[in-house]
C-alpha positions as CSV (number, residue, x, y, z in Angstrom):
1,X,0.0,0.0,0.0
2,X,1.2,3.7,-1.0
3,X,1.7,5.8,1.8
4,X,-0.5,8.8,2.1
5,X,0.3,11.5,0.5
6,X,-0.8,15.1,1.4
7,X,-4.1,16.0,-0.4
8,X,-3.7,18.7,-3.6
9,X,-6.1,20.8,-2.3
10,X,-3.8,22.2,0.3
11,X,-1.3,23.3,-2.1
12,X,-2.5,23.4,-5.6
13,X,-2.7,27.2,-4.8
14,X,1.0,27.4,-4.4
15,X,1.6,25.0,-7.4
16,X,-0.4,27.3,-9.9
17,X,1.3,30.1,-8.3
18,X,4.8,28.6,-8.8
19,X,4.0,27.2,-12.2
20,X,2.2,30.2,-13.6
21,X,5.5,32.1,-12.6
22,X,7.7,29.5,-14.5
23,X,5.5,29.4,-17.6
24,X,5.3,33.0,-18.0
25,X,9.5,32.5,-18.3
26,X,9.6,30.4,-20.5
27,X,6.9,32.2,-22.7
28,X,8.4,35.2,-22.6
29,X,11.7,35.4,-21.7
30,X,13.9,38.3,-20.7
31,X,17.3,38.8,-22.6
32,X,19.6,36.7,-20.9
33,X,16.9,35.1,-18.5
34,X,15.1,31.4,-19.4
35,X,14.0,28.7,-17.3
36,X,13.5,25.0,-18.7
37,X,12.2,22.1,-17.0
38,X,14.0,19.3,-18.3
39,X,12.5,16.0,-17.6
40,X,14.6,13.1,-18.7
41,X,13.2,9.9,-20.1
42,X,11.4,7.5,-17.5
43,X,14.4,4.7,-18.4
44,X,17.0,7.2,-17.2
45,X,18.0,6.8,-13.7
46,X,17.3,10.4,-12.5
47,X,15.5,13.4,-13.4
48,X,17.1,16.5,-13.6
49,X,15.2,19.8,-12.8
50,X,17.0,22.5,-14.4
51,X,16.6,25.9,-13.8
52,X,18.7,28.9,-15.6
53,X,18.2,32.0,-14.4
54,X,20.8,34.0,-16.2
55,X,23.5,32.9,-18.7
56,X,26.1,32.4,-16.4
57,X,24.1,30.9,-13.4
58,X,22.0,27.4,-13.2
59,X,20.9,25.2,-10.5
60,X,19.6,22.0,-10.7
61,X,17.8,19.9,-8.7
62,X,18.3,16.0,-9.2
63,X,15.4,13.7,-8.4
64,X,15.1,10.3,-8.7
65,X,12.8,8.9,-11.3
66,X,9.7,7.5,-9.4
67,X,10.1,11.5,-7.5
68,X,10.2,12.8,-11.5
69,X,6.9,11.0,-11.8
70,X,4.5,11.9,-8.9
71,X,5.4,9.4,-6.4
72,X,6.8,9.2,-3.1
73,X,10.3,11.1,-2.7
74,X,13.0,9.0,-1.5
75,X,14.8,10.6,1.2
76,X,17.8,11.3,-1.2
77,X,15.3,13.2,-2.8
78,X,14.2,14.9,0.3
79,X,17.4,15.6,1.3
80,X,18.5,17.3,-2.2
81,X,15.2,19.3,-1.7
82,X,16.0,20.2,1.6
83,X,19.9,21.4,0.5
84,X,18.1,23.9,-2.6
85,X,15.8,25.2,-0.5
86,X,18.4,25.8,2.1
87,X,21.5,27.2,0.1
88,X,20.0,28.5,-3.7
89,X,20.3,32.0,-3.7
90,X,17.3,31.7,-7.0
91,X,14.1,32.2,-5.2
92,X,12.6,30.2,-8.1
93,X,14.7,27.3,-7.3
94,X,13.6,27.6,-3.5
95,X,10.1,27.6,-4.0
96,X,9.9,24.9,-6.9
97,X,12.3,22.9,-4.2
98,X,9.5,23.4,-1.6
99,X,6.6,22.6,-3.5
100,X,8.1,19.5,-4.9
101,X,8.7,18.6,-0.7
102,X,5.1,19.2,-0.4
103,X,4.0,17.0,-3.1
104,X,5.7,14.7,-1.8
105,X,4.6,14.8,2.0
106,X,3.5,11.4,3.7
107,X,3.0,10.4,7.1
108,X,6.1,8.7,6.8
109,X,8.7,10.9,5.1
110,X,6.9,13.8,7.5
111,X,9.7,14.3,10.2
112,X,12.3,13.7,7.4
113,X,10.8,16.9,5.3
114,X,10.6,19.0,8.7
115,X,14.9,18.4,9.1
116,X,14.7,20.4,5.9
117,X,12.8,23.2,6.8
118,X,13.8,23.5,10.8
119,X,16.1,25.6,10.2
120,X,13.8,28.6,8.5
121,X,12.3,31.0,10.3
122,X,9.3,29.9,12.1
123,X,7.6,32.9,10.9
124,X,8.4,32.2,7.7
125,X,5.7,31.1,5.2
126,X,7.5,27.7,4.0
127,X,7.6,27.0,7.7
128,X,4.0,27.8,8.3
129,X,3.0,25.8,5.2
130,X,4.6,22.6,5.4
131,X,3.2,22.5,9.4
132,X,-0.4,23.3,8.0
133,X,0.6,20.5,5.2
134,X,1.5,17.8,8.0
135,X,-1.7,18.9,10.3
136,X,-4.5,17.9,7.2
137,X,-2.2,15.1,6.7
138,X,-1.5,13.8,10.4
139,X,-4.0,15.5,12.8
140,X,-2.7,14.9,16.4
141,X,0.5,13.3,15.5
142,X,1.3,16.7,13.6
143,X,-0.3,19.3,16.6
144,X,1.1,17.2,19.3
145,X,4.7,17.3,17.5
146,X,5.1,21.3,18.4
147,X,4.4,20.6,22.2
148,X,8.5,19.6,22.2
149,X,10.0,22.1,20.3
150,X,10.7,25.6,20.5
151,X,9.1,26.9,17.9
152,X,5.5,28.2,16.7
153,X,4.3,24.5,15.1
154,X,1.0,23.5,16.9
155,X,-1.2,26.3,15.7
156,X,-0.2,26.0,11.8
157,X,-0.7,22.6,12.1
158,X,-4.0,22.3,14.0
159,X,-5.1,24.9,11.8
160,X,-4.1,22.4,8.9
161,X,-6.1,19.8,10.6
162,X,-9.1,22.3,11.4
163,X,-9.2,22.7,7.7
164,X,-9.4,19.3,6.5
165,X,-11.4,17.3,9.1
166,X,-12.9,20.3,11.1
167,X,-15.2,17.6,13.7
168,X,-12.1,16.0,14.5
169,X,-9.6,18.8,15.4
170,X,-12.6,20.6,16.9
171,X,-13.1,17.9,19.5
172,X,-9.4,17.4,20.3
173,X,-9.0,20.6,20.9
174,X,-12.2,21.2,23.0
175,X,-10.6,17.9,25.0
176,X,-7.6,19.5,25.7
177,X,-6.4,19.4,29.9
178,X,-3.2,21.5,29.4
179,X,-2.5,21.6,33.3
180,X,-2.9,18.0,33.9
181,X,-1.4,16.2,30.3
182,X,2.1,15.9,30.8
183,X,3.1,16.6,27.3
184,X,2.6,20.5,27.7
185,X,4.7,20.4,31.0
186,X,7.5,21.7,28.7
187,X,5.5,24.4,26.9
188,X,4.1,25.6,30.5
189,X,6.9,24.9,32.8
190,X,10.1,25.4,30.2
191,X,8.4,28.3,29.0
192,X,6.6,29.9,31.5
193,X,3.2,30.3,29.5
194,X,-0.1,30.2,30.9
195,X,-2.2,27.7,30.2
196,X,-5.2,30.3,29.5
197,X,-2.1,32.0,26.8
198,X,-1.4,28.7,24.9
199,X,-4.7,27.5,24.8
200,X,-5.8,31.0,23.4
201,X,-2.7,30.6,20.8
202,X,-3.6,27.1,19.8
203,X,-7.9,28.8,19.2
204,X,-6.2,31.0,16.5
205,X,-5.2,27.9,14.6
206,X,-8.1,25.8,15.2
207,X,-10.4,28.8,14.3
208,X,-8.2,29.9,10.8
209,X,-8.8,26.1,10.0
210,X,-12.5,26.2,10.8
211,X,-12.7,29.4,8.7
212,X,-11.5,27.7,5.7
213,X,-13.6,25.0,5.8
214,X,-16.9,26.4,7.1
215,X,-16.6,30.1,8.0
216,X,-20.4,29.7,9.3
217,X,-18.9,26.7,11.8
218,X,-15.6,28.7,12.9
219,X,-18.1,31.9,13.5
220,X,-20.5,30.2,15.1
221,X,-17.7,28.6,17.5
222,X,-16.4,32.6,18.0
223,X,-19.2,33.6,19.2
224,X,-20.0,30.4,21.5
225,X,-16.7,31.5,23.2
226,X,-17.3,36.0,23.3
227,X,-20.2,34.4,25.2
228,X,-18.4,32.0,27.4
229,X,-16.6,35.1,28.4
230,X,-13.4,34.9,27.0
231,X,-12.2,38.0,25.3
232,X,-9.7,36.5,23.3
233,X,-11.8,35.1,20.7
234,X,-13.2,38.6,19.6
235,X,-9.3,39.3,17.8
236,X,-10.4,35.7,16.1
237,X,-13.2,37.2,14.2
238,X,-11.0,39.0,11.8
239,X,-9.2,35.6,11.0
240,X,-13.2,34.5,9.6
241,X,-13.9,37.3,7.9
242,X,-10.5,37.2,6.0
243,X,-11.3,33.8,5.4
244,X,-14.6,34.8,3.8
245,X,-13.2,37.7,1.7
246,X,-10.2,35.2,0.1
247,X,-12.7,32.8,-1.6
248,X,-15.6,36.0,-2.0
249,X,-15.6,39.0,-3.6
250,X,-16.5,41.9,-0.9
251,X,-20.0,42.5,-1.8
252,X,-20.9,38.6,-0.9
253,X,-18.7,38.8,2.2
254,X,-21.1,41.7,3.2
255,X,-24.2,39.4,2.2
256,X,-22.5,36.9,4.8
257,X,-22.0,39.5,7.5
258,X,-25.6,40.6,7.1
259,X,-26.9,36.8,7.9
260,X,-24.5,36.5,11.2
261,X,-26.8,37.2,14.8
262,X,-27.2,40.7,15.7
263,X,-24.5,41.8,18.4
264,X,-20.5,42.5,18.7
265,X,-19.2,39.4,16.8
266,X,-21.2,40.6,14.0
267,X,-20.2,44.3,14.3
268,X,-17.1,43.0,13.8
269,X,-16.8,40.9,11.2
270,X,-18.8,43.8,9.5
271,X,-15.8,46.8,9.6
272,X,-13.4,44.0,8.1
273,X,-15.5,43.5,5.5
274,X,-16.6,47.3,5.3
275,X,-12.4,47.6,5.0
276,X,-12.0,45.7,2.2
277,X,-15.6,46.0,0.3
278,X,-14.4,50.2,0.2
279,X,-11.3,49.5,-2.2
280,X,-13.6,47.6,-4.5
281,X,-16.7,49.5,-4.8
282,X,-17.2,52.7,-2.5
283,X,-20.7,53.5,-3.7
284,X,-22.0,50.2,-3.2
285,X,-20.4,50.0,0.0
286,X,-21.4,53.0,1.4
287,X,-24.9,52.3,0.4
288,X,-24.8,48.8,2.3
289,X,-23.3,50.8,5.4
290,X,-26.3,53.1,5.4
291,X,-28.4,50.5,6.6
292,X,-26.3,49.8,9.4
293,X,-25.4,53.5,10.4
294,X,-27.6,54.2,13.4
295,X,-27.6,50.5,15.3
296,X,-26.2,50.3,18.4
297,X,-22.4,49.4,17.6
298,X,-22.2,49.6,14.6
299,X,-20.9,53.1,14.0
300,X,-17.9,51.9,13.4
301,X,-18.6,50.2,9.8
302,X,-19.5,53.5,8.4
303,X,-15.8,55.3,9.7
304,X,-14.1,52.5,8.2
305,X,-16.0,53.3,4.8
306,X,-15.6,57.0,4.9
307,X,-12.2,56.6,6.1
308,X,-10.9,54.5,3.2
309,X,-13.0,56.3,1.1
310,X,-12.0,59.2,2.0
311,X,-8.7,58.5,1.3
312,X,-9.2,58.1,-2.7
313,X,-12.0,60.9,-3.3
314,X,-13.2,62.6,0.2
315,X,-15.0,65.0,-1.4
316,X,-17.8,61.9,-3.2
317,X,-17.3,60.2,0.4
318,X,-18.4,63.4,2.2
319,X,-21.3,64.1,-0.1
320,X,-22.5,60.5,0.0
321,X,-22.3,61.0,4.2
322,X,-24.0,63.9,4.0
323,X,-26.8,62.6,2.6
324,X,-27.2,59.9,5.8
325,X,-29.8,60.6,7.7
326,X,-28.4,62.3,11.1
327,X,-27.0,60.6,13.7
328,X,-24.6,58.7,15.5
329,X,-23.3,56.8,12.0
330,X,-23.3,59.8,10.4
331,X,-21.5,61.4,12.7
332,X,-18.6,59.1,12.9
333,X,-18.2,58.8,9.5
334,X,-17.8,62.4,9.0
335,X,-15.0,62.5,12.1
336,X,-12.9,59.7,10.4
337,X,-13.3,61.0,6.7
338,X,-12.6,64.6,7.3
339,X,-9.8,63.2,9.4
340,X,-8.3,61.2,7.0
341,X,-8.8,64.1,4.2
342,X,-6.4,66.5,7.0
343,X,-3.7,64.1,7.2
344,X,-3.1,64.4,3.1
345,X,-4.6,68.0,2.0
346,X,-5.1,70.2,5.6
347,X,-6.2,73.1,3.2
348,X,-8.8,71.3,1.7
349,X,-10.0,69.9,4.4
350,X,-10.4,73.4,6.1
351,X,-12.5,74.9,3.1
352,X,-14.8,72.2,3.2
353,X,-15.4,73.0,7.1
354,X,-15.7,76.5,6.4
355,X,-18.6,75.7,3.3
356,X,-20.6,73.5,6.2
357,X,-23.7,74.2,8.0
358,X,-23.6,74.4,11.5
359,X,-25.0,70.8,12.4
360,X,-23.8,67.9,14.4
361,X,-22.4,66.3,11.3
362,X,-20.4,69.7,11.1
363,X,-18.9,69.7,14.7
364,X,-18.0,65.9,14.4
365,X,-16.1,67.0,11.2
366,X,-14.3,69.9,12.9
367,X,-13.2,67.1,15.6
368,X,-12.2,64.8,13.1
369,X,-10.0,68.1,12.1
370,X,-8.7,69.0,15.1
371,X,-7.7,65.6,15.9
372,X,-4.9,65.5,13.5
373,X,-4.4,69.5,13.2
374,X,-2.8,69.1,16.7
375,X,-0.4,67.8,16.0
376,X,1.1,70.1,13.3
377,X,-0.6,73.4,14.3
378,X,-2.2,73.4,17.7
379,X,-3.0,77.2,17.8
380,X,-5.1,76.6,14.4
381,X,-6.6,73.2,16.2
382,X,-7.9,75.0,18.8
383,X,-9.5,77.9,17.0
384,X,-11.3,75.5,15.0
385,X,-12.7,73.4,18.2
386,X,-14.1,76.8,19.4
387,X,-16.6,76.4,16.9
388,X,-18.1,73.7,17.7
389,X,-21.8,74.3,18.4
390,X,-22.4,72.2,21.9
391,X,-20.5,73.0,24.8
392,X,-20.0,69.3,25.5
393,X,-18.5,68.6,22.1
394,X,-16.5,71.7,22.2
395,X,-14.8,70.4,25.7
396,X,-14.0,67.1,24.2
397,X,-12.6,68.6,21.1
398,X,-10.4,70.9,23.2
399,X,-9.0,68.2,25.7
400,X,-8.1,66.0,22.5
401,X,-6.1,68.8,21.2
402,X,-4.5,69.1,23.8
403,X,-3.6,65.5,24.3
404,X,-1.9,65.2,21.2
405,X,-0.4,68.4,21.3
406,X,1.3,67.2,24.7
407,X,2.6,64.4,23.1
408,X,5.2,66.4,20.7
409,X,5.4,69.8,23.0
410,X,4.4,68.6,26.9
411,X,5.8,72.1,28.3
412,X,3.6,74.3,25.6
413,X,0.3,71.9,26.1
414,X,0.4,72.6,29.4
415,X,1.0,76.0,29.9
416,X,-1.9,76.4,27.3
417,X,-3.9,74.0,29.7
418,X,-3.7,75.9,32.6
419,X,-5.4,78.9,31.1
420,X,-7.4,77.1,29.1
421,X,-10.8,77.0,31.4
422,X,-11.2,72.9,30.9
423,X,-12.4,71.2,33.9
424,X,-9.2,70.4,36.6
425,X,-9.0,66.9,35.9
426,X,-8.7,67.7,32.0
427,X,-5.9,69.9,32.8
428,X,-4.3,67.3,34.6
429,X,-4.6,64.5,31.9
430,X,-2.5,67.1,29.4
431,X,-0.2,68.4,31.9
432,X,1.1,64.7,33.5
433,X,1.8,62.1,31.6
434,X,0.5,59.8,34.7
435,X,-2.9,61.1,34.7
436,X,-2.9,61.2,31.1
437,X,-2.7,57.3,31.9
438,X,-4.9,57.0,34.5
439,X,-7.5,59.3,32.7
440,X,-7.1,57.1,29.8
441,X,-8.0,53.5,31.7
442,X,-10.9,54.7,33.6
């Protein structure tokens, strides 16, 4: 019986990726630049993979013939792999050496492959990918191998696993005793990590395997946890919505947002999408924004739209805000946009302000100003906030100022605090740094 290999749907995307690359070269190559792929006949003894790169420099990769053909790598193989990917200075040659290692990827050959790679960063995408390769492939056997060693395996591979048999990893993982299985001794004793920390580090895995399998399952899972009270898993719903927007355009991502249970998971998953879904059609996403601008929490999805729209064309994002009904969304959105707009054209920015109404949308623009005016011209910053129309807006506007403006001149912020007729404890919060700190955590 063939061993099992790993299963081409984990890395056909990096073999089109590597192969479109190498096809394009040979298509269309550059003067002095060609790659071949010279595969001997299946009689020979070995297969050569031979890759040019410039007239005076080739590398070559020597496989034996059963390797040349699709199956199982012999570990001479493996370890020729292992020596490109390690010592070729052609990034070509590395990734073509990789991908061929994770063709090749067994059960059996699986802690062989892994001598080849320890030595990469464990940051390092190759690293990441062959521990999510061996995780679908292996399950436990792959997760449990990173409880020993010193780097990041277990949560590439369990999110590996997640991915390709999501029950299963889900239910080791929710069967997990860290304090009491002596396998993790190493990971909380050696280490010093908590056993809340690792088993936090190890949901990230599980849940960007979930996502990739069932981002309905892994969401639904999220939220289970935000509920159990565990505030870890609300930085997990980013890794789901990312999942969602690599496999669907932004406008269906938004469809899936709209479908999740009301609340903060939601809420969410919603500004990541609104994030991305603004780069590929601001209209469209503005307009699904709208519907969202005045429910509780949910101000945030239209900032991130005028923000990033903003960005490209403030003046169509600032019209289309206007035209929201008032409110809390509104509101925000005009704050983030007009403070996006300062930060690249101040001048503009100003003209606008001075073109407004007075109106609530108006005064959260002028603090959306001010915000990032301090920092450059604080006199002008403040002569702006005392325009606001409320009392209670012009207050806020005023101690923000003069936050920021502490942060590049403390000695000038505070003298300017002291006579500035803000309540004592404002004054404070500019003037010391400490109170600044202790203002800023109640």
């Amino acid at each position: 019986m063939k061993p099992k290999r790993v299963s081409t749907v984990h890395v056909t995307w990096f073999l089109i990726a590597v192969t479109a690359f190498v096809v394009g070269f040979r298509r269309t190559p550059s003067q002095g630049e060609r790659v071949d792929l010279d595969e001997r006949s299946q009689s020979s003894a070995s297969s050569t993979l031979l890759v040019r790169s410039s007239a005076n420099s080739e590398t070559e990769i020597e496989l034996s013939s059963e390797a040349s053909h699709g199956t199982t790598l012999t570990e001479q193989d493996i370890r020729a792999l292992g020596e490109k990917l390690r010592q070729s200075p052609n990034p070509i040659d590395k990734r073509l050496a990789f991908s061929k290692l994770l063709e090749g990827l067994t059960k059996e050959n699986a802690l062989l492959v892994r001598e080849q790679i320890a030595r990469l960063d464990h940051r390092s995408a190759e690293f990441r990918e062959f521990h999510y390769a061996w995780g679908a492939l292996a399950g436990a056997e792959a997760a449990m191998f990173g409880a020993e060693t010193k780097e990041d395996d277990m949560s590439p591979a369990l999110a590996g696993w997640a991915n390709a048999n999501p029950s299963e990893a889900l239910a080791w993982f929710e069967n997990l005793d860290l304090e009491n299985d002596a396998a993790f001794q190493s990971l909380l004793e050696e280490r010093k990590l908590k056993p809340e920390v690792l088993r936090n580090h190890l949901m990230r895995g599980l849940v960007q395997g979930l996502a990739s399998a069932d981002p309905d399952k892994a969401i639904a899972y999220v939220i289970g946890q935000t509920e159990a009270g565990n505030k870890a898993a609300y930085g997990m719903i980013d890794t789901v919505a990312e999942s969602v927007l690599r496999t669907d355009k932004p406008a269906q991502a938004a469809q899936w947002t709209d479908s999740l249970p009301e609340g903060h998971v939601r809420n969410m998953a919603m500004r990541r999408v609104a994030e991305r879904y603004v780069d590929d059609d601001p209209q469209a996403a503005a307009e699904w924004a709208a519907q969202y601008a005045d429910l509780p929490g949910n101000a945030g999805v239209i900032a991130e739209v005028g923000e990033n729209w903003a960005s490209r064309d403030p003046k169509s994002a600032l019209e289309r805000l206007t035209s929201l009904p008032e409110g809390r969304g509104q509101q925000v959105g005009m704050h983030q946009a007009v403070r996006e707009w300062t930060d690249e054209d101040p001048a503009a920015a100003s003209e606008y302000l001075t073109s407004m109404p007075t109106s609530a949308a108006r005064d959260a623009a002028i603090m959306g100003f001010t915000n990032r005016l301090a920092y450059e011209d604080p006199e002008s910053a403040i002569a702006w906030a005392e325009t606001v129309s409320t009392n209670e807006g012009r207050m806020a506007a005023l101690a923000t100022i003069g936050r920021n403006w502490a942060r590049k001149d403390p000695q000038a912020a505070a003298e300017w605090a002291a006579s500035s007729g803000l309540p004592e404890k404002v004054q404070q919060s500019i003037i010391t740094p400490e109170s600044r700190r202790r203002d800023r955590d109640q």
